[in-house]
C-alpha positions as CSV (number, residue, x, y, z in Angstrom):
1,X,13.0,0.1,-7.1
2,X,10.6,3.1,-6.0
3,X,9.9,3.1,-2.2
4,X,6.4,4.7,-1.1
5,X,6.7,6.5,2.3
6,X,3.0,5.5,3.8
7,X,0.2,7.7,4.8
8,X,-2.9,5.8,7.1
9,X,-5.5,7.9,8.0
10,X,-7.6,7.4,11.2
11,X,-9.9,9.9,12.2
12,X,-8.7,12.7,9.9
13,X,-4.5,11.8,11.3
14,X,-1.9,9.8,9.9
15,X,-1.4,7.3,12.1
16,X,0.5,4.0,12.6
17,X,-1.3,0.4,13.7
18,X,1.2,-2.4,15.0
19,X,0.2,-5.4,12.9
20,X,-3.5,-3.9,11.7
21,X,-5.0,-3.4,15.3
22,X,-6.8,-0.7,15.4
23,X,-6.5,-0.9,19.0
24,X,-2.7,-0.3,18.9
25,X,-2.7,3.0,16.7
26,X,0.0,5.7,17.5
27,X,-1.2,9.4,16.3
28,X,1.1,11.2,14.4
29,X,0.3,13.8,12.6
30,X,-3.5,15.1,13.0
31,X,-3.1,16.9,9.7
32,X,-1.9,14.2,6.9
33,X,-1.3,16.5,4.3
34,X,1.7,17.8,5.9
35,X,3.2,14.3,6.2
36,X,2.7,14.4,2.4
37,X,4.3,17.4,1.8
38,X,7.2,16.5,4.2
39,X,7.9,13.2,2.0
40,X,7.3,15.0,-1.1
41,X,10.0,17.4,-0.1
42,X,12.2,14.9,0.9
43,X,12.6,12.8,-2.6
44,X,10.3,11.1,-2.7
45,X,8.6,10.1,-6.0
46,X,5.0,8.6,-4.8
47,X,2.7,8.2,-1.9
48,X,1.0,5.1,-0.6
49,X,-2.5,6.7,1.7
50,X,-4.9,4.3,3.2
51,X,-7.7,4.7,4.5
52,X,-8.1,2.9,7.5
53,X,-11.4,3.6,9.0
54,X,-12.9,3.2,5.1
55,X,-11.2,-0.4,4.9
56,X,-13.1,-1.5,8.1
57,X,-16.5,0.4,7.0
58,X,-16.2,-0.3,3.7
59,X,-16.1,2.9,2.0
60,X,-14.3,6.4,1.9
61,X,-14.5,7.4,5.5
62,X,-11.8,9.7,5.7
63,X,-12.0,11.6,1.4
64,X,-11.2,15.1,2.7
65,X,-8.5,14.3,4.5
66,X,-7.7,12.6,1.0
67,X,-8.3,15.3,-1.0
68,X,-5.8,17.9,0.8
69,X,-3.0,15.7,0.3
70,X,-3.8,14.8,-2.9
71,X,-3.7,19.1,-3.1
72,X,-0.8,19.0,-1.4
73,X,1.9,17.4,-3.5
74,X,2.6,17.2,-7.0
75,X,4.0,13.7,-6.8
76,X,1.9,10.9,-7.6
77,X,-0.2,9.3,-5.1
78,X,-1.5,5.7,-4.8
79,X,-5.1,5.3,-2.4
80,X,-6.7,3.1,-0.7
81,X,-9.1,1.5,1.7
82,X,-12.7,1.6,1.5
83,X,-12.6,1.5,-2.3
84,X,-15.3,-1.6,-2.6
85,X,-16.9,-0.3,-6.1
86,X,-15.7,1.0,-9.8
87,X,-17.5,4.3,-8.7
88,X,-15.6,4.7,-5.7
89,X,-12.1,4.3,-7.5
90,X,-13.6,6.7,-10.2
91,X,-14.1,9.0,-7.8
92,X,-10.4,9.2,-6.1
93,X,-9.2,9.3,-9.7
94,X,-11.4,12.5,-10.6
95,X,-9.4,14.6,-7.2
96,X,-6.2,13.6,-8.6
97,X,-4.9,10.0,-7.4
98,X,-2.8,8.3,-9.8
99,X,-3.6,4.7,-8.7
100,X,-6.2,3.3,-6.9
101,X,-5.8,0.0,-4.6
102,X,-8.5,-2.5,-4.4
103,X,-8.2,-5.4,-1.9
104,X,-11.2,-6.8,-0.3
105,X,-13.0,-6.5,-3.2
106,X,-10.6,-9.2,-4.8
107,X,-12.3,-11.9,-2.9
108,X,-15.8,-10.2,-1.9
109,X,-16.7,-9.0,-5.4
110,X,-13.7,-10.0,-8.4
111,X,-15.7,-8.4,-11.2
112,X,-15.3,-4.9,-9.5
113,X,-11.6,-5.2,-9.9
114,X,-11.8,-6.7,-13.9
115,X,-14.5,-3.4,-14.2
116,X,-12.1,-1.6,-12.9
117,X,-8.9,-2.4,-14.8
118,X,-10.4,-2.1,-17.7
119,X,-12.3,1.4,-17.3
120,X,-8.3,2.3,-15.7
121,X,-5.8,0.3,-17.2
122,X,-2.6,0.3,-15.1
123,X,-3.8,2.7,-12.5
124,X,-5.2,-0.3,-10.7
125,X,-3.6,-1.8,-7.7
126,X,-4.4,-5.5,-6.2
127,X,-3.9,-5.3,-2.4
128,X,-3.2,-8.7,-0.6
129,X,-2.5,-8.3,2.7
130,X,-1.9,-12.2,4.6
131,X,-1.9,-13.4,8.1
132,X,-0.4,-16.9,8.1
133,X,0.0,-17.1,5.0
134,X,-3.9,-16.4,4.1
135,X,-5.6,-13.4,2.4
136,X,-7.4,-11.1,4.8
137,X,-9.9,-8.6,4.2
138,X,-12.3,-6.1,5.4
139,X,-9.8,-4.1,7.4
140,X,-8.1,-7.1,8.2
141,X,-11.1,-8.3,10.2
142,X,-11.2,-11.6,8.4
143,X,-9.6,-14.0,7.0
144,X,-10.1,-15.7,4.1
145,X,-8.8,-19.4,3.0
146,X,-7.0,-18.0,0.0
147,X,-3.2,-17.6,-0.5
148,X,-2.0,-14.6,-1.9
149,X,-0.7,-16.4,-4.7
150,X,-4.0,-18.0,-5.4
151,X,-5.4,-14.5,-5.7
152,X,-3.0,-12.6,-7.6
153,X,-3.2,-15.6,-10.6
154,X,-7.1,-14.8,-10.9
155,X,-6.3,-11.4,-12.4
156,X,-2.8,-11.6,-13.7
157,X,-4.9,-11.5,-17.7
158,X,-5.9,-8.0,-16.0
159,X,-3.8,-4.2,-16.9
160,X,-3.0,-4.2,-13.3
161,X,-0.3,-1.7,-11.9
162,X,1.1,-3.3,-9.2
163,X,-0.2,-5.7,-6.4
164,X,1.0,-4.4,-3.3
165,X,1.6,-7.4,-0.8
166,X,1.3,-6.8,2.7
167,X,2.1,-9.2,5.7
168,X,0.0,-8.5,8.7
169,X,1.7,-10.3,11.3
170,X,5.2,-8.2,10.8
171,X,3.0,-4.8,9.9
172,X,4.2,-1.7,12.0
173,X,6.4,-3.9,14.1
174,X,9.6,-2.5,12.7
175,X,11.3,-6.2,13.2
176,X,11.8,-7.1,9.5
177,X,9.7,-7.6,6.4
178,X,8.3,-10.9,5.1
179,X,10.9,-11.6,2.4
180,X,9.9,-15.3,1.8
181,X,6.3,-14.8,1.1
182,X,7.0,-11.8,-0.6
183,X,9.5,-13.4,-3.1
184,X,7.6,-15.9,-3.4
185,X,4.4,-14.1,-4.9
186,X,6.5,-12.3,-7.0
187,X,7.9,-15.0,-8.6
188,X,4.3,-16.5,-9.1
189,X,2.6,-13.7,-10.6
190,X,3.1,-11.8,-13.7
191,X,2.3,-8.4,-12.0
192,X,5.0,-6.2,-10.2
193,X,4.7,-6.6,-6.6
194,X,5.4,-3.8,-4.0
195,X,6.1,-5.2,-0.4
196,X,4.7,-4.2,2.7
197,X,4.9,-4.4,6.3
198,X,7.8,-4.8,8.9
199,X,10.4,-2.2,7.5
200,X,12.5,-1.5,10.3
201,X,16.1,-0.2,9.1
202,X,17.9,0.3,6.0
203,X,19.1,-3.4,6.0
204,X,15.7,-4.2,5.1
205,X,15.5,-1.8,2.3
206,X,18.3,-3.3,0.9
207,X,16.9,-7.1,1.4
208,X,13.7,-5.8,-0.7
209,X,15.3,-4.2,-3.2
210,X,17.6,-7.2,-3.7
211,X,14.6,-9.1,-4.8
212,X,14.2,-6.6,-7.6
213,X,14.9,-9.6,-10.2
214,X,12.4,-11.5,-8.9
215,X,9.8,-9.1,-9.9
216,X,9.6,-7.3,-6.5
217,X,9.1,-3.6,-8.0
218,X,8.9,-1.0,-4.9
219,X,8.4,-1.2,-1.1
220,X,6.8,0.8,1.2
221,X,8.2,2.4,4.7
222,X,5.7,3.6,7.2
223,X,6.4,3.5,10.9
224,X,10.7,3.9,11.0
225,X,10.0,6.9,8.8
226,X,7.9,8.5,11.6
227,X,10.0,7.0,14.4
228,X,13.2,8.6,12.8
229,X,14.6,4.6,12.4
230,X,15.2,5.1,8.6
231,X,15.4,8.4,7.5
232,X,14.2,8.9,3.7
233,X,16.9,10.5,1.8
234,X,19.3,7.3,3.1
235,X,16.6,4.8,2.1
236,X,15.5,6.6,-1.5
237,X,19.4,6.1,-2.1
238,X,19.3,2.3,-0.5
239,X,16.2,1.4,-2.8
240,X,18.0,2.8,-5.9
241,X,16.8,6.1,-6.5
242,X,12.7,7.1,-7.5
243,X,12.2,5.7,-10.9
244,X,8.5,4.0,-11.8
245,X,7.5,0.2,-11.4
């Protein structure tokens, strides 16, 4: 199971939100590239960067912030937020991303993501991030009336990546991920599915990665790796060691 140390982006920093409020953001770093190369340096075999001022506008807000990390490391890198068009995800693949995520335009526009997939087979990554059990989007500012497993079986014919499954409600709260839902979508769909939101402590590494037969492919740790409550090296060795999903 490969285990993405996240990078969100806020005004040029990396940053952390507690449960997607933008309200409730914690600066850590005012140069993300050196996050990057501190993770890189560590083990660890990809990035996860969002964008979190694009997600909210709706396109690439904070690209040269972007582009130096994408400079920065030799690792692969997955982006997104703000990526709303096939141009757009054409674009962060031309500086060097290895994957591109596309949530909101899942539900607001599904033919960007088939255009998409096919133009980049399996360097396309569905994001579905839920509150209460329900896809949001735009940043998290709405809500839709879709499960997650509703959306993921509209494009599981696609050459997806990954989806990357997030649950907003435990996101940057540290108290534990979503394993239910998580599992849950896994089993469902026919795409690996990376899960997000609520890492707290190696325990819950090893939860995730216990799911790995269900189809539950990588994780992603933001906010205990900048708190010091997991430390990387201990949770690459938890989750298995760096190998691809």
């Amino acid at each position: 199971m490969i285990l993405y140390p996240a990078i969100d982006i806020k005004g040029g920093a990396a940053v952390r939100l507690v449960q997607g409020d933008l309200a409730r953001e914690t600066r850590y770093d005012d140069h993300p590239e050196n996050a990057a190369r501190r993770w890189a340096d560590e083990g660890a075999a990809w990035l996860h960067v969002v964008d979190l001022d694009g997600a909210v506008a709706g396109e690439l807000r904070n690209l040269d912030a972007i582009h130096r990390i994408l400079s920065a490391v030799s690792i692969p890198v997955q982006v997104g937020g703000g990526v709303r068009t096939v141009e757009t995800a054409a674009r962060l693949f031309a500086l060097g991303a290895a994957r591109v995520v596309l949530g909101t335009a899942a539900l607001a526009d599904p033919g960007v993501v088939r255009d998409a997939a096919g133009r980049f087979p399996d360097r396309v990554v569905l994001g579905l991030d839920a509150r209460g059990g329900k896809v949001a989007l735009r940043g998290w500012l709405e809500t839709s009336g879709a499960t997650a497993i509703d959306v993921a079986r509209r494009f599981e014919d696609l050459p997806l990546a990954a989806i990357v499954y997030t649950d907003i409600e435990v996101d940057g709260t540290l108290r534990g991920p979503n394993l239910a839902a998580t599992e849950a979508l896994a089993r469902a769909a026919r795409i690996p599915v990376i899960a997000s939101g609520g890492i707290g402590s190696l325990e819950d590494i090893r939860r995730v990665a216990a799911l790995e037969g269900a189809g539950v492919a990588g994780v992603i740790v933001g906010r205990a790796l900048y708190t010091g409550d997991v430390k990387l090296r201990e949770a690459l060795a938890v989750a298995g060691g760096p190998k691809p999903c």
